[in-house]
Steps between C-alpha positions, in 0.01 A plus 500: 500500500223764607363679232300822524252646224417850409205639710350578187495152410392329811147400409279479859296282574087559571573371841809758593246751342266397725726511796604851422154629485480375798823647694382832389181441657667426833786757451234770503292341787795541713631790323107728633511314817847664598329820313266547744685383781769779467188715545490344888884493527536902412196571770664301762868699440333870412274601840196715451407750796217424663158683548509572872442891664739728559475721788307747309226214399520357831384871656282538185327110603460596862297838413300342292427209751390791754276677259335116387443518896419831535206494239378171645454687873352800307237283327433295866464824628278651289298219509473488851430862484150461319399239710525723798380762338170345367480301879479838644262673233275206574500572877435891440180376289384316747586741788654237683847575713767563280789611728712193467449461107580875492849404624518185277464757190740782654732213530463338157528825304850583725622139382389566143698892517820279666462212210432779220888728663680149494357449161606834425845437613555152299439627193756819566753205585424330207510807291888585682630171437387410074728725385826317667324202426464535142845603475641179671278274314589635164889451620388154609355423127774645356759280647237248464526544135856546452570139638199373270729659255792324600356186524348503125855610384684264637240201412504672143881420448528225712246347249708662201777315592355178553382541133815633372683202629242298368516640191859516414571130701251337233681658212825423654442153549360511141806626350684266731350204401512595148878529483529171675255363240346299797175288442355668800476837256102462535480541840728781472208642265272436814657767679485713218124485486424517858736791526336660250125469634616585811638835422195561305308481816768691677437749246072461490517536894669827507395617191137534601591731770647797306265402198126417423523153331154584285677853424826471416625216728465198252645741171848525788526150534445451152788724392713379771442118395566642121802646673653194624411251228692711227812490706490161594429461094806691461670312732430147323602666180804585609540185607378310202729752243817343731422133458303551153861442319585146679168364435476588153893321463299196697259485162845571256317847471692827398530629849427877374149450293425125544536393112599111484909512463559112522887504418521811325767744578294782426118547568286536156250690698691809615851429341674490832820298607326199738861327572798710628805460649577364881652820678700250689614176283386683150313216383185550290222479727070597485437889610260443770605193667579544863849304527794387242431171371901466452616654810200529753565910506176709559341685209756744398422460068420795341286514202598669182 
């Protein structure tokens, strides 16, 4: 016949210590690894605009690739300009003939008047087309932004749930393997503590973004760790105040404030009944105890 212990009483060994120190290393290896994954997964699904022109920037880009032009042929042309200006100064001097370096000059300061109009012109299309410009690129970022939006939104709960199932799987499969009082309970623990770290980083990740970790950042986490450890106290005490009665009828306790009974009918610490009547088969039988040891009926004794 298979025979099952109390959790309580299951003593573990170092070595399934060991081993469960051990899963919860790897259980939080993998459980970051799909963290930041998801972070890939949501960029792939949620599409950010891109950067290129509109038809506004495009007109805005060609203007100012005609002025960029337009100031280049100004400065070649000014520059050409004062060499034919000093090349005929230097023939005046010298009284040398200066007819055809007159017409040089004439026809360097006419390019340098045609370069400084065109000039003139590319920064008036420049000036015309900012304003539409401006208008479509700030469109452009806003969309822009809205799907950065999206996409930190939808990583932020994707990521919630992944921690939320996490979470609530370990303590599952700790309650789970608790009721089944299986030897595996440690590893079941595992879970617990890698859930546990996990959300903490969960929580440090996106915690530092609304909050300044050397301001009031580490005080949050503190009272949200506080938070959590005094309900999962609460939780073990409400567990512990169900089976406290059968384990203190294990020890031939009084199940209501411990004081040795051995056979008594009565407990000489608090004066109260510790054997009652079977609801089913009426036989006299310990308040606390789980089943009938006559008829096999679940606890149903009442104390007086």
């Amino acid at each position: 016949m298979k025979t099952r212990s109390d959790v309580d009483d299951i003593q573990t060994t170092k070595t399934e210590k060991l081993l469960a120190v051990v899963l919860s290393a790897f259980l939080l290896l993998g459980a970051i690894w799909t963290y930041q994954k998801l972070d890939d997964v949501v960029r792939q699904h949620v599409s950010v605009p891109t950067y290129a022109s509109g038809p506004a920037g495009q007109r805005l880009q060609q203007a100012s690739g005609r002025l960029a032009q337009a100031e280049q042929e100004r400065q070649q042309a000014l520059g050409d300009l004062e060499l034919r200006r000093e090349a005929y100064r230097t023939a005046l001097e010298a009284r040398k003939p200066a007819q055809q370096l007159e017409a040089e000059y004439n026809a360097a300061q006419s390019r340098l008047q045609a370069a400084e109009r065109e000039l003139a012109a590319a920064q008036a299309d420049v000036s015309a087309a900012r304003p539409a410009a401006a208008v479509e690129q700030q469109a452009r970022s806003n969309r822009i932004d809205k799907a950065l939006d999206r996409q930190q939104r939808a990583t932020f709960f994707t990521r919630l749930g992944l921690v939320a199932f996490f979470v609530v799987g370990a303590y599952g499969l700790l309650a789970w393997m608790r009721r089944r009082t299986s030897r595996w309970f440690p590893l079941a623990g595992s879970a617990v503590v890698a859930a546990t770290v996990f959300a903490f980083v969960f929580a440090c990740d996106y915690l530092t973004d609304y909050l300044d970790p050397f301001d009031w950042g580490i005080a949050a986490i503190s009272g949200l760790g506080i938070a959590a450890t005094l309900l999962t106290y609460w939780g073990v005490e409400r567990y512990l105040i169900r089976r406290l009665p059968q384990r203190r009828v294990k020890r031939r306790e009084c199940p209501f404030c411990g004081y040795p009974v051995g056979s008594n009918v009565h407990c000489e610490g608090c004066g109260r009944d510790v054997i009652a009547d079977c609801t089913k088969c009426e036989t006299p039988r310990r308040v606390g105890t789980s089943y009938c040891g006559t008829c096999g009926a679940t606890s149903g004794a009442s104390a007086g």
